[in-house]
N, C-alpha and C positions, 0 to 999 in steps of 0.2 A: 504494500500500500504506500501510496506516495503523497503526503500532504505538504504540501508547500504554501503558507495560506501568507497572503498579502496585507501591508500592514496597514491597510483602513480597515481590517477584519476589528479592530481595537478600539473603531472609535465610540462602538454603540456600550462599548463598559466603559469606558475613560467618561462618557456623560451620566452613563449611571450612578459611578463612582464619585465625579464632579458635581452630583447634586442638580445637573443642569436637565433633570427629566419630569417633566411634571403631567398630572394626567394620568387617568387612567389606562390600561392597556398593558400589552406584552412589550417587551423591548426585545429584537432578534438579531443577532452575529452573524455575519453569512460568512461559512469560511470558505474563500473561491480563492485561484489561484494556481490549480495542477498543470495550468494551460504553459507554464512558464518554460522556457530554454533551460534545463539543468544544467547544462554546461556555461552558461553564463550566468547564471542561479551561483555556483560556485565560485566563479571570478570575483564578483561582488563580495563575498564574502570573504574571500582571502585578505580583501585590500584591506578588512577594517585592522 
């Protein structure tokens, strides 16, 4: 299995967490993101 999930996947917990949710209802994550180049997936991450 290959999950690579992108980092706007974070932002519907970062306002959860920030208090910035008001209102009724679900708040939902979408983790997308498998569509990505591995091999440049990896480069990216060397550099940090």
């Amino acid at each position: 299995m290959r999950i690579i999930a992108e980092g706007a996947g974070a932002l519907p917990l970062a306002a959860v967490l920030a208090g910035k949710v008001t209102g009724p209802g679900p708040v939902v994550c979408i983790v997308s993101g498998g569509n990505v180049d591995l091999k440049k997936f990896c480069e990216l991450i060397d550099q940090t």
